[in-house]
C-alpha positions as CSV (number, residue, x, y, z in Angstrom):
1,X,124.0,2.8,145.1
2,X,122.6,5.4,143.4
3,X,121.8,3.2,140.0
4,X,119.6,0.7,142.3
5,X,117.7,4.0,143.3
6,X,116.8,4.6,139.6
7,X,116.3,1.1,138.8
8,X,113.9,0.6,141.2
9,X,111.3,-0.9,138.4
10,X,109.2,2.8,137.8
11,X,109.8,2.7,133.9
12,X,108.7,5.7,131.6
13,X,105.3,5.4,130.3
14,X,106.2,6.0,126.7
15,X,109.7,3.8,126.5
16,X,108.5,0.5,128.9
17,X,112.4,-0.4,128.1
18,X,113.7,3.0,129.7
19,X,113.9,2.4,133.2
20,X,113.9,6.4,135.1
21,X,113.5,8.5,138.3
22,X,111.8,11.7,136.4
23,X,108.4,12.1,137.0
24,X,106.1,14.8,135.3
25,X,106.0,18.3,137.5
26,X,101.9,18.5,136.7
27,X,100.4,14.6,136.4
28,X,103.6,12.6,137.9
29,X,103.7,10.2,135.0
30,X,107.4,8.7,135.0
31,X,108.9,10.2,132.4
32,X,112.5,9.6,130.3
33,X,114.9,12.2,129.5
34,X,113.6,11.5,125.8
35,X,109.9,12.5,126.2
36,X,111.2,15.3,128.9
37,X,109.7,18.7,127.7
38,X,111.2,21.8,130.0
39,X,108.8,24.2,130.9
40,X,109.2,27.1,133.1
41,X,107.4,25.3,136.1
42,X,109.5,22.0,135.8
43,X,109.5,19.6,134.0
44,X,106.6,18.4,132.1
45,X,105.2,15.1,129.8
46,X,104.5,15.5,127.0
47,X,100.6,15.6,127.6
48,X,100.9,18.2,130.0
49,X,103.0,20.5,127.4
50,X,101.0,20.8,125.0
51,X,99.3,24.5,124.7
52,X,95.6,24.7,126.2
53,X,94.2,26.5,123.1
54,X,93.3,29.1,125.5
55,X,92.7,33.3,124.5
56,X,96.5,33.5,123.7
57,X,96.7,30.9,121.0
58,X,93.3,32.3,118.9
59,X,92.1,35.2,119.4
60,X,88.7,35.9,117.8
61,X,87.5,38.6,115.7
62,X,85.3,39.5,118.4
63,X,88.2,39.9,120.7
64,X,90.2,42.2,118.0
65,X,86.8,44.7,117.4
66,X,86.5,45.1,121.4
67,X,90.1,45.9,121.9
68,X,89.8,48.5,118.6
69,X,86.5,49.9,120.4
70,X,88.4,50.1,123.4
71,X,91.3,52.0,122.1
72,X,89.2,54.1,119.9
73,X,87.0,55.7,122.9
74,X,90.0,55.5,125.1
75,X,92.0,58.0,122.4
76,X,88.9,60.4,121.5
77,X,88.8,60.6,125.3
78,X,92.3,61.5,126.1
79,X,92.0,64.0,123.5
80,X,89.2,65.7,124.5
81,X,90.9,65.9,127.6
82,X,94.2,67.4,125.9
83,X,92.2,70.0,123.7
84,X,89.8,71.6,126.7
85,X,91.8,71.4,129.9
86,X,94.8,73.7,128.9
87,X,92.1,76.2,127.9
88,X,91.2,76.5,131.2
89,X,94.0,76.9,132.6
90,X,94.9,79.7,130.4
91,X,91.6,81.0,131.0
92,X,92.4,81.0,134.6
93,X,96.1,82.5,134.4
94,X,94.9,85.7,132.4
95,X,92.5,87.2,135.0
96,X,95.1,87.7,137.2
């Protein structure tokens, strides 16, 4: 009974020969355990696998000088913090 379910004439897209009962997670293409790619949402086609080319594949060199900028004014201002504040706290502690 169960081989009549998966038989049921939905074939996989990329194998017409490969009869199956997996369909991609994302699109719902029928797909066969041979173009089945695991991802951590399901499973996926091969299409819908692929990477996106988004900010996490190439950054730009525009992207690395920001984050530099952003470091370097995040340190000179954690420092400047470091090197005044405990002076006035000493400041503070040896009038009383």
């Amino acid at each position: 009974m169960a081989s009549e379910h998966v038989l049921s004439g939905v074939v996989c897209l990329r194998h017409p020969a490969v009869a199956t009962g997996l369909r991609c997670a994302r699109c719902g293409t029928p797909i066969c355990p041979r173009c089945l790619v695991h991802a951590p949402v399901g499973a996926r086609c091969p299409d819908c696998a692929k990477p996106t080319g988004g900010i996490a594949t190439r950054p730009s060199l525009r992207l690395y000088a920001q984050s530099g900028a952003a470091g370097l004014v995040s340190a000179v201002v954690a420092g400047a913090l470091f090197a005044f504040l405990p002076l006035g706290f000493l400041s503070s502690s040896l009038r009383c």
